[in-house]
C-alpha positions as a Python dict, from the first residue, in 0.01 Angstrom:
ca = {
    (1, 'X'): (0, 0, 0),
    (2, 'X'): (205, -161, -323),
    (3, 'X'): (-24, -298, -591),
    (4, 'X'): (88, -630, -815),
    (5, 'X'): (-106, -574, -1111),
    (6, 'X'): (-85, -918, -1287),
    (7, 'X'): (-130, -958, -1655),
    (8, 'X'): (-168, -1264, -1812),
    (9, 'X'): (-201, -1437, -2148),
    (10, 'X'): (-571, -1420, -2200),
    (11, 'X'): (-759, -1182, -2391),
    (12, 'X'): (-969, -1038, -2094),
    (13, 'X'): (-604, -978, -1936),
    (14, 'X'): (-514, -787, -2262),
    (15, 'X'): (-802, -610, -2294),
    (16, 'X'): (-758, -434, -1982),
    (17, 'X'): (-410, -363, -2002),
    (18, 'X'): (-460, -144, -2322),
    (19, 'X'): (-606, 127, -2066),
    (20, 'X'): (-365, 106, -1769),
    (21, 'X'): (-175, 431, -1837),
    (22, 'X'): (-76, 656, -1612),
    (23, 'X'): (-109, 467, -1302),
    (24, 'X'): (54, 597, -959),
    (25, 'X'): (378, 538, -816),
    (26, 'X'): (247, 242, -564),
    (27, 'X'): (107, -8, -863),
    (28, 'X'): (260, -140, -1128),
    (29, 'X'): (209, -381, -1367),
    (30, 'X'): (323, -773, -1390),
    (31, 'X'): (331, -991, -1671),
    (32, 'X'): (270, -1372, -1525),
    (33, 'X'): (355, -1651, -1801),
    (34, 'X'): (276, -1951, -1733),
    (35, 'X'): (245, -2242, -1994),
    (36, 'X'): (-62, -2377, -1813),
    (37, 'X'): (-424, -2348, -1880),
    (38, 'X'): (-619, -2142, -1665),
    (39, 'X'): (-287, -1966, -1557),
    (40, 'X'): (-425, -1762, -1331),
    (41, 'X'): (-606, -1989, -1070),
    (42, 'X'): (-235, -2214, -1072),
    (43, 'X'): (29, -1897, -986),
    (44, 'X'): (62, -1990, -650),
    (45, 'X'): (265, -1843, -403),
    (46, 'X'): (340, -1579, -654),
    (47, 'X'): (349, -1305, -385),
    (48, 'X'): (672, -1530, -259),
    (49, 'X'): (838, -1398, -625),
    (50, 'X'): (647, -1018, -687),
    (51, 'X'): (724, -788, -395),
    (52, 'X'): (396, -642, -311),
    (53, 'X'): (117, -579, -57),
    (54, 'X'): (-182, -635, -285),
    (55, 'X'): (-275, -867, -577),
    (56, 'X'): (-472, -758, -849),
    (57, 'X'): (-576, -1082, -1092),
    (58, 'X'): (-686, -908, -1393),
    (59, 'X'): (-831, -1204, -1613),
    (60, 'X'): (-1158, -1401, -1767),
    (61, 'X'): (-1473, -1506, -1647),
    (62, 'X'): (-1613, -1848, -1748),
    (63, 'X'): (-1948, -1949, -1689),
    (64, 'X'): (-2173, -2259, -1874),
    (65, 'X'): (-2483, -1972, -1809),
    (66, 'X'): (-2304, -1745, -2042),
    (67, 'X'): (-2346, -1439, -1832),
    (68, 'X'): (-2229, -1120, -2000),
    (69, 'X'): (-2043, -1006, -1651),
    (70, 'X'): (-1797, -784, -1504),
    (71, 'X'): (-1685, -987, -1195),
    (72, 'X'): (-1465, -951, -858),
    (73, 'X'): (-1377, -1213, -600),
    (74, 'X'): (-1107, -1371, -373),
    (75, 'X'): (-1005, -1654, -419),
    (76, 'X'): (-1039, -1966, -199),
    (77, 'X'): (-1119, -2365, -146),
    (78, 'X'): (-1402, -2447, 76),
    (79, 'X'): (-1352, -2766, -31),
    (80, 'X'): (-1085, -2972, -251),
    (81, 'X'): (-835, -2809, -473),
    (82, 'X'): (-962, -2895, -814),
    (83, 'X'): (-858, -2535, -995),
    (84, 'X'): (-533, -2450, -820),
    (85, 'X'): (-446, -2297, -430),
    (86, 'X'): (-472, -2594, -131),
    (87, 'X'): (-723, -2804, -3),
    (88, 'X'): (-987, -2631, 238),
    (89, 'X'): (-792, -2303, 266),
    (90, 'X'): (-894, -1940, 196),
    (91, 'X'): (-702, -1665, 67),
    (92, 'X'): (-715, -1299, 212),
    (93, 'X'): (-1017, -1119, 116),
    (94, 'X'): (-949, -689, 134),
    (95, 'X'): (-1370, -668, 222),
    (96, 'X'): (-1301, -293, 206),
    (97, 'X'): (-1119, -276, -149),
    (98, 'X'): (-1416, -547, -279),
    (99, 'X'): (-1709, -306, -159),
    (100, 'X'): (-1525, 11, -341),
    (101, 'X'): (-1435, -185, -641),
    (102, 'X'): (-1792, -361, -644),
    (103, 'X'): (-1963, 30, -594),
    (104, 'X'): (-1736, 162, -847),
    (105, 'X'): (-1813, -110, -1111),
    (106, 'X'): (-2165, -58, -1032),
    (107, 'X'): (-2131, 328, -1098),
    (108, 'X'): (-1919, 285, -1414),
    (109, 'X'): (-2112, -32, -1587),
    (110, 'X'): (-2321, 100, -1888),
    (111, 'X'): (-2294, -208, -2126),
    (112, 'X'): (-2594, -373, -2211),
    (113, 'X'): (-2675, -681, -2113),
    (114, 'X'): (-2389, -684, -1860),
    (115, 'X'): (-2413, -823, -1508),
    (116, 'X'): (-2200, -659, -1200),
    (117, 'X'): (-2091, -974, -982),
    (118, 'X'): (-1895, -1029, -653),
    (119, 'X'): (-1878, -1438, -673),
    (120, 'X'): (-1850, -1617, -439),
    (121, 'X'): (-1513, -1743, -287),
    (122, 'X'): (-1360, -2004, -522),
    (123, 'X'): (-1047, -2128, -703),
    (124, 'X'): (-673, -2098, -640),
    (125, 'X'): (-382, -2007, -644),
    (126, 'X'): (-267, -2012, -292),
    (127, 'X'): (-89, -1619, -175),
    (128, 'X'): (-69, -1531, 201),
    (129, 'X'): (-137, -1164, 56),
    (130, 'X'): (-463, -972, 23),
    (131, 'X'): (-595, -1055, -355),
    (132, 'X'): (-909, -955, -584),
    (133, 'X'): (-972, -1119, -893),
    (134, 'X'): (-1082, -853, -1176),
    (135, 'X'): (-1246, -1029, -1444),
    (136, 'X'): (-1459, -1009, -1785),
    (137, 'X'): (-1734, -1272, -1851),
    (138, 'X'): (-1856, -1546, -1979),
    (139, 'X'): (-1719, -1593, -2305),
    (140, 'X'): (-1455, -1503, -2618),
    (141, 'X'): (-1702, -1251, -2737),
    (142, 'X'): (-1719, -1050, -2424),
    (143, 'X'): (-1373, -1080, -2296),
    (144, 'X'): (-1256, -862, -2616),
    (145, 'X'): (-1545, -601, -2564),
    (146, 'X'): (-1303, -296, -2529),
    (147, 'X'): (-1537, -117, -2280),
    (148, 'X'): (-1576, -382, -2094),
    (149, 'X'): (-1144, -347, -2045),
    (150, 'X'): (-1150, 12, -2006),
    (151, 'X'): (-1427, -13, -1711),
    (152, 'X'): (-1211, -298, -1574),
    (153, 'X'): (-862, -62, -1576),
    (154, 'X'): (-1084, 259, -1428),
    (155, 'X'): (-1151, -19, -1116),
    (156, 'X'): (-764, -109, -1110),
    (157, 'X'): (-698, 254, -1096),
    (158, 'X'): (-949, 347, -878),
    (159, 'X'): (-871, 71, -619),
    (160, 'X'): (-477, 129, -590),
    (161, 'X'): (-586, 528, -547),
    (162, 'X'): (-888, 428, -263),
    (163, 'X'): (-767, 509, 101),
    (164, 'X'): (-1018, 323, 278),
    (165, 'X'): (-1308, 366, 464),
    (166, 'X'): (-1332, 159, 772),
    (167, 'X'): (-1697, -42, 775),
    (168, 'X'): (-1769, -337, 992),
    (169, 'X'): (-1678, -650, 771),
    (170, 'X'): (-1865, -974, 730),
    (171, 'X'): (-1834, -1335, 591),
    (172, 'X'): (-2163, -1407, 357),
    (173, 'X'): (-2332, -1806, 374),
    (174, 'X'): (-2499, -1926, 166),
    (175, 'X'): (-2708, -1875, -185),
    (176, 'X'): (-2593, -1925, -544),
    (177, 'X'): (-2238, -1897, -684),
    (178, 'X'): (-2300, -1518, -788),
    (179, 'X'): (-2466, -1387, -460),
    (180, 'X'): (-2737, -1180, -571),
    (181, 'X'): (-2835, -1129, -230),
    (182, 'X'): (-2536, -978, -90),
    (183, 'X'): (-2542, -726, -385),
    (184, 'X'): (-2783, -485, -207),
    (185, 'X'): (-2569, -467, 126),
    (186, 'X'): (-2231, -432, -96),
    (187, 'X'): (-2416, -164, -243),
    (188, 'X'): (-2604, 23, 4),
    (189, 'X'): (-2474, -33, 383),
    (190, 'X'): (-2167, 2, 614),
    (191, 'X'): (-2107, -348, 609),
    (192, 'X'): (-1798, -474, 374),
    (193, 'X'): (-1825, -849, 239),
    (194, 'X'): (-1518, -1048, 206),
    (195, 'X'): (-1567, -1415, 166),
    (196, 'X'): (-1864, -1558, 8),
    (197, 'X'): (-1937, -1920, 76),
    (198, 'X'): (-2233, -2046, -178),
    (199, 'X'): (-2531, -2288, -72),
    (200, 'X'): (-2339, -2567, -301),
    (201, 'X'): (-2017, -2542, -39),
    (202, 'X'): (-2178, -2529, 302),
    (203, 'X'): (-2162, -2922, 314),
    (204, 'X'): (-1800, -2866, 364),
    (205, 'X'): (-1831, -2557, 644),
    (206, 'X'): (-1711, -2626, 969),
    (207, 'X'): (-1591, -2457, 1273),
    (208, 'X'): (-1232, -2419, 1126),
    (209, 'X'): (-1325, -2303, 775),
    (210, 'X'): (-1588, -2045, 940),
    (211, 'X'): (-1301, -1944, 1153),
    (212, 'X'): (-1067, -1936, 892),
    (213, 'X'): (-1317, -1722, 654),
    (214, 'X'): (-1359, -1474, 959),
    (215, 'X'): (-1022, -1447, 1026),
    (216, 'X'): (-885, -1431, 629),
    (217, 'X'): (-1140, -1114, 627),
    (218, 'X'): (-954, -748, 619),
    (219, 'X'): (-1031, -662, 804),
    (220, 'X'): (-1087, -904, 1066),
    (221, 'X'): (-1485, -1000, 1061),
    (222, 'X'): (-1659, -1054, 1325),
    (223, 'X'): (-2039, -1144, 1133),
    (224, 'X'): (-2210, -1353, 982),
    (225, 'X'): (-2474, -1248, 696),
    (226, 'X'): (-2678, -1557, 558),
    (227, 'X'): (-2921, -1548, 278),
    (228, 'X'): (-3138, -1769, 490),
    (229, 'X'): (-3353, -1906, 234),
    (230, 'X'): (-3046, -2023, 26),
    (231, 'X'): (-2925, -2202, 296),
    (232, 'X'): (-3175, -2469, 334),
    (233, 'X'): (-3092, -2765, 549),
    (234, 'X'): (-2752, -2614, 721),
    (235, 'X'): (-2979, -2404, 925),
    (236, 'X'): (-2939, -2500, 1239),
    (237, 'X'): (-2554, -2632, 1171),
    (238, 'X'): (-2454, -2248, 1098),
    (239, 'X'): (-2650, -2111, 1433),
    (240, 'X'): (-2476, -2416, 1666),
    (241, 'X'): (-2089, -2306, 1442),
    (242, 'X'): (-2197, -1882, 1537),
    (243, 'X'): (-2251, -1964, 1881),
    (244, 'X'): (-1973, -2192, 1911),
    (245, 'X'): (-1752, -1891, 1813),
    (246, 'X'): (-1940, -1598, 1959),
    (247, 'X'): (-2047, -1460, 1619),
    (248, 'X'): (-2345, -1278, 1575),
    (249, 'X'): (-2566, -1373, 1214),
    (250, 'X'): (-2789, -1147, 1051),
    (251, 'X'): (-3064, -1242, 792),
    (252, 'X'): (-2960, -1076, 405),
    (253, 'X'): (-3390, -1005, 466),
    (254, 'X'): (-3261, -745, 721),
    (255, 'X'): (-3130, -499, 535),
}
């Protein structure tokens, strides 16, 4: 596995680079510029132009909450394209590499006052290649924080060093944009989460994007996890799309 590790002109971006030395033969390092703002979510088909089997975002984390966070996610549109990538189409979501890198920023996250996120699936740019986004958040103050970098660079490394571990994989429904309820079974099961659709999204799920999410999972999912109580009135419109594709669900309550 070949790692892009792409580097661009933000400070979260060089924060992180400071401390990725010595990294192995199969990664390497990719400066994007791009006179655009929000550069990263508008690179698309960038794996088209960087030979490589994996995409590494490293970047920041914006948020109105102002979250102190250390984030991961794939990228995706549920709905329109209104921050880069196309119209009602995912990305490819490694659910094995997010559940290590997600453990492992757990494990390594000391900083007070600091949230560990997986988001939910959101933004562009469109790749056809497997992608995490590694990012600092929520504002200037934190994306400088040079421990928050150097925790951010010992995921990089640790991710293009990880020979997987093959759990089941599954797509998560529903609940907030940060998906505190999938945290737990990130955390503490043999289940792998790849794409995340939020509670605010679900009015544009259908049979085709559930399909899509399922299939866009590495690898390939075959369940459903809902937070149930964050779903509210899609209810029964997620049990009739399941059944309609032979796809069992299981409650986030369950584990």
């Amino acid at each position: 596995m070949k790692f892009a590790i792409l580097i661009f002109n933000d400070p979260a971006s060089k924060n992180v680079e400071k401390y990725l030395t010595d990294l192995p033969s199969n990664a390497f390092i990719h400066h994007v510029n791009f006179p655009k703002e929000h550069t990263c979510v508008y690179c698309e088909n960038i794996d088209t132009e960087v030979n490589a089997d994996m995409f590494l975002f490293i970047t920041t984390h914006s948020s109105a909450s102002g979250i102190k966070s250390l984030s991961l996610h794939t990228q995706g549109n549920w709905g329109k394209a209104e921050l880069g990538g196309r119209e009602k189409t995912l990305a490819i979501a490694p659910a094995l590499y997010l559940k290590e890198a997600f453990k492992k920023m757990t494990e390594l996250c000391d900083l007070k006052g600091f949230d560990v996120i997986q988001e939910c699936t959101h933004h562009g740019p469109f790749i056809k290649k497997p992608s995490i986004f590694i990012e600092i958040g929520s504002s200037p103050t934190e994306w400088s924080i040079n421990e928050a970098g150097k925790i951010n660079a010992e995921i990089v490394k640790h991710i293009v060093n990880f020979n997987p571990i093959i759990f089941r994989t599954a797509v998560g429904l529903g609940g907030p944009h940060h998906a505190p309820n999938f945290k737990k079974i990130q955390l503490n099961t043999h289940i792998a989460i790849g794409h995340v659709c939020p509670k605010y999204m679900l009015d544009n799920l259908d049979k085709e994007m559930l399909k899509q999410a399922l299939d866009k999972t590495m690898p390939k999912s075959d369940l459903i996890i809902a937070d149930w109580k964050g779903i509210g009135e899609h209810k029964e419109k997620i049990k009739t799309l399941a059944k309609e594709l032979g796809i069992e669900i299981k409650k986030t309550k369950e584990f």
